[in-house]
C-alpha positions as CSV (number, residue, x, y, z in Angstrom):
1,X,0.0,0.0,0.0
2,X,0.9,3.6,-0.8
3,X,-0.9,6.6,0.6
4,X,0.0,8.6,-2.6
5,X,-1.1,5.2,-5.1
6,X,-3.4,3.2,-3.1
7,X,-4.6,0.1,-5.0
8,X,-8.0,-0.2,-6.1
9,X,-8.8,-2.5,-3.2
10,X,-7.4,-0.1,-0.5
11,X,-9.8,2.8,-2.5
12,X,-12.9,0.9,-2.7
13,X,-12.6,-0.7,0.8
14,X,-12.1,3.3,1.9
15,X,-14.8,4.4,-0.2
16,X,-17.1,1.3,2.0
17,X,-16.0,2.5,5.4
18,X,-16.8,6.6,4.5
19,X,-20.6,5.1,3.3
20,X,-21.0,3.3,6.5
21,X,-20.3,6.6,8.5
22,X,-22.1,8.6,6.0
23,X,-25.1,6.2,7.3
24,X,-24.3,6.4,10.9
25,X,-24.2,10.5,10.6
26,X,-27.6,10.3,8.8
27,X,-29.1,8.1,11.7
28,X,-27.7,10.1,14.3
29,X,-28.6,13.4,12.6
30,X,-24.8,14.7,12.3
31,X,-23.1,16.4,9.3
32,X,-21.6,13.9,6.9
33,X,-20.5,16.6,4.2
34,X,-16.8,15.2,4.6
35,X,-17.6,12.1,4.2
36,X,-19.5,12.4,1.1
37,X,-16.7,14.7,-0.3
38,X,-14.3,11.8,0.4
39,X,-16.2,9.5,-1.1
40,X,-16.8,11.8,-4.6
41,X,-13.0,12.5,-4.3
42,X,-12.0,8.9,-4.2
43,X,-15.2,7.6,-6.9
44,X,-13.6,10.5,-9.5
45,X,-10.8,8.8,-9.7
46,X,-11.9,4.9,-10.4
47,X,-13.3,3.9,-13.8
48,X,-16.7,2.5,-14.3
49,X,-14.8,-0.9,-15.0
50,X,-13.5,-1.2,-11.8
51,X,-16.3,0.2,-10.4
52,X,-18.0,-3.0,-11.9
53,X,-15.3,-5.0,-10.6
54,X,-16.4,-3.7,-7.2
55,X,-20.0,-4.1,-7.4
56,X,-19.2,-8.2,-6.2
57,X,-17.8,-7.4,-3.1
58,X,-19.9,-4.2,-1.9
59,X,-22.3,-6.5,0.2
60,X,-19.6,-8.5,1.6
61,X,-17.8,-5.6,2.7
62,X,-20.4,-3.3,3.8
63,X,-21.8,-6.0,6.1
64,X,-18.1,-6.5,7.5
65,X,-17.9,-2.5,7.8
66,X,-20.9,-1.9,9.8
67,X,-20.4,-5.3,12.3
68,X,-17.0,-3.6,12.9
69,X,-18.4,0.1,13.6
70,X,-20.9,-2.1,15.9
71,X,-18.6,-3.8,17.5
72,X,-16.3,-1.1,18.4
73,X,-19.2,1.3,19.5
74,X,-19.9,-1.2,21.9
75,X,-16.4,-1.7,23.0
76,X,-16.2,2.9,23.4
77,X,-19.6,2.3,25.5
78,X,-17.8,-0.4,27.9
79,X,-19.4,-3.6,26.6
80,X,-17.4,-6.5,25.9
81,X,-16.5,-7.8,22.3
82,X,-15.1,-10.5,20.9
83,X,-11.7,-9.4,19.6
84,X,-10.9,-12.8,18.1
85,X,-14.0,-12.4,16.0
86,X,-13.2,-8.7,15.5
87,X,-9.5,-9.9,13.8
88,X,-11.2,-12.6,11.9
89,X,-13.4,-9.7,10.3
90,X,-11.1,-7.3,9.8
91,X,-8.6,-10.3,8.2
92,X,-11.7,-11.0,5.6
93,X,-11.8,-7.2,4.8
94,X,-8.0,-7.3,3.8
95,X,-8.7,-10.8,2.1
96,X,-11.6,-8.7,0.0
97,X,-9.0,-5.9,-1.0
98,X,-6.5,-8.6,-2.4
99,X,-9.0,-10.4,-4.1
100,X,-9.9,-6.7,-5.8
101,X,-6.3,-6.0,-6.2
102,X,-5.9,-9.3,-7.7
103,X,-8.6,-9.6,-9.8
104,X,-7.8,-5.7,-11.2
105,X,-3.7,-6.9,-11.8
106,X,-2.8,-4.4,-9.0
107,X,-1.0,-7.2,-6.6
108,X,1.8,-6.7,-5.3
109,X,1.8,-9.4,-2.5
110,X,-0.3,-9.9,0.7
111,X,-0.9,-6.9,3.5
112,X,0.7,-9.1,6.3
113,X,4.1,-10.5,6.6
Protein backbone atom coordinates (compact mmCIF):
# COMPACT_ATOMS: atom_id res chain seq x y z
CA UNK A 1 0.00 0.00 0.00
CA UNK A 2 0.93 3.58 -0.81
CA UNK A 3 -0.85 6.63 0.57
CA UNK A 4 -0.02 8.65 -2.63
CA UNK A 5 -1.09 5.24 -5.10
CA UNK A 6 -3.35 3.22 -3.10
CA UNK A 7 -4.61 0.06 -5.03
CA UNK A 8 -8.02 -0.19 -6.12
CA UNK A 9 -8.83 -2.45 -3.18
CA UNK A 10 -7.37 -0.14 -0.49
CA UNK A 11 -9.81 2.81 -2.51
CA UNK A 12 -12.87 0.88 -2.66
CA UNK A 13 -12.58 -0.71 0.85
CA UNK A 14 -12.08 3.31 1.87
CA UNK A 15 -14.83 4.41 -0.22
CA UNK A 16 -17.13 1.28 1.99
CA UNK A 17 -16.05 2.46 5.43
CA UNK A 18 -16.82 6.57 4.55
CA UNK A 19 -20.60 5.09 3.32
CA UNK A 20 -21.02 3.30 6.51
CA UNK A 21 -20.30 6.57 8.50
CA UNK A 22 -22.07 8.62 5.97
CA UNK A 23 -25.13 6.22 7.35
CA UNK A 24 -24.30 6.42 10.85
CA UNK A 25 -24.20 10.52 10.59
CA UNK A 26 -27.57 10.28 8.80
CA UNK A 27 -29.10 8.08 11.74
CA UNK A 28 -27.71 10.10 14.25
CA UNK A 29 -28.58 13.41 12.63
CA UNK A 30 -24.84 14.73 12.31
CA UNK A 31 -23.13 16.35 9.25
CA UNK A 32 -21.61 13.90 6.92
CA UNK A 33 -20.50 16.63 4.24
CA UNK A 34 -16.85 15.23 4.60
CA UNK A 35 -17.55 12.11 4.16
CA UNK A 36 -19.49 12.35 1.09
CA UNK A 37 -16.68 14.74 -0.27
CA UNK A 38 -14.29 11.78 0.36
CA UNK A 39 -16.21 9.52 -1.11
CA UNK A 40 -16.76 11.76 -4.62
CA UNK A 41 -12.96 12.48 -4.32
CA UNK A 42 -12.00 8.94 -4.15
CA UNK A 43 -15.18 7.61 -6.92
CA UNK A 44 -13.59 10.49 -9.51
CA UNK A 45 -10.83 8.76 -9.74
CA UNK A 46 -11.85 4.88 -10.45
CA UNK A 47 -13.25 3.86 -13.82
CA UNK A 48 -16.66 2.46 -14.33
CA UNK A 49 -14.79 -0.86 -15.04
CA UNK A 50 -13.54 -1.18 -11.79
CA UNK A 51 -16.33 0.18 -10.42
CA UNK A 52 -18.04 -2.98 -11.86
CA UNK A 53 -15.30 -5.00 -10.56
CA UNK A 54 -16.38 -3.73 -7.15
CA UNK A 55 -19.96 -4.14 -7.44
CA UNK A 56 -19.23 -8.25 -6.24
CA UNK A 57 -17.77 -7.44 -3.12
CA UNK A 58 -19.94 -4.23 -1.93
CA UNK A 59 -22.31 -6.48 0.16
CA UNK A 60 -19.62 -8.55 1.56
CA UNK A 61 -17.78 -5.60 2.69
CA UNK A 62 -20.42 -3.27 3.82
CA UNK A 63 -21.83 -5.97 6.07
CA UNK A 64 -18.08 -6.50 7.51
CA UNK A 65 -17.89 -2.46 7.81
CA UNK A 66 -20.90 -1.90 9.78
CA UNK A 67 -20.42 -5.26 12.30
CA UNK A 68 -16.98 -3.63 12.87
CA UNK A 69 -18.43 0.14 13.56
CA UNK A 70 -20.86 -2.07 15.89
CA UNK A 71 -18.56 -3.85 17.52
CA UNK A 72 -16.35 -1.10 18.36
CA UNK A 73 -19.19 1.31 19.50
CA UNK A 74 -19.88 -1.18 21.94
CA UNK A 75 -16.44 -1.73 23.04
CA UNK A 76 -16.16 2.91 23.44
CA UNK A 77 -19.60 2.35 25.53
CA UNK A 78 -17.80 -0.38 27.86
CA UNK A 79 -19.35 -3.56 26.56
CA UNK A 80 -17.37 -6.50 25.94
CA UNK A 81 -16.47 -7.77 22.32
CA UNK A 82 -15.08 -10.51 20.94
CA UNK A 83 -11.72 -9.41 19.61
CA UNK A 84 -10.91 -12.76 18.06
CA UNK A 85 -14.03 -12.36 16.00
CA UNK A 86 -13.17 -8.68 15.47
CA UNK A 87 -9.50 -9.93 13.76
CA UNK A 88 -11.20 -12.62 11.89
CA UNK A 89 -13.45 -9.72 10.31
CA UNK A 90 -11.08 -7.32 9.75
CA UNK A 91 -8.63 -10.31 8.20
CA UNK A 92 -11.66 -10.96 5.62
CA UNK A 93 -11.78 -7.20 4.76
CA UNK A 94 -8.02 -7.32 3.84
CA UNK A 95 -8.67 -10.79 2.10
CA UNK A 96 -11.60 -8.74 0.02
CA UNK A 97 -9.01 -5.92 -1.03
CA UNK A 98 -6.53 -8.55 -2.36
CA UNK A 99 -8.96 -10.36 -4.14
CA UNK A 100 -9.93 -6.69 -5.84
CA UNK A 101 -6.29 -6.04 -6.22
CA UNK A 102 -5.87 -9.34 -7.69
CA UNK A 103 -8.58 -9.55 -9.79
CA UNK A 104 -7.83 -5.70 -11.23
CA UNK A 105 -3.67 -6.85 -11.77
CA UNK A 106 -2.76 -4.41 -9.02
CA UNK A 107 -1.04 -7.17 -6.59
CA UNK A 108 1.78 -6.73 -5.28
CA UNK A 109 1.75 -9.41 -2.50
CA UNK A 110 -0.27 -9.94 0.67
CA UNK A 111 -0.89 -6.93 3.50
CA UNK A 112 0.75 -9.12 6.26
CA UNK A 113 4.05 -10.52 6.60
Amino acid sequence: MSLLHPTLGEMFDRVVALTVKVGVCEDEGKDASRFREEIHEICSGISQDKKDLCAKFEKELIDIHVEMFDMIACAEKGTEVSSVHLQKLNRRRVAIREEINKESGEYKGPERI
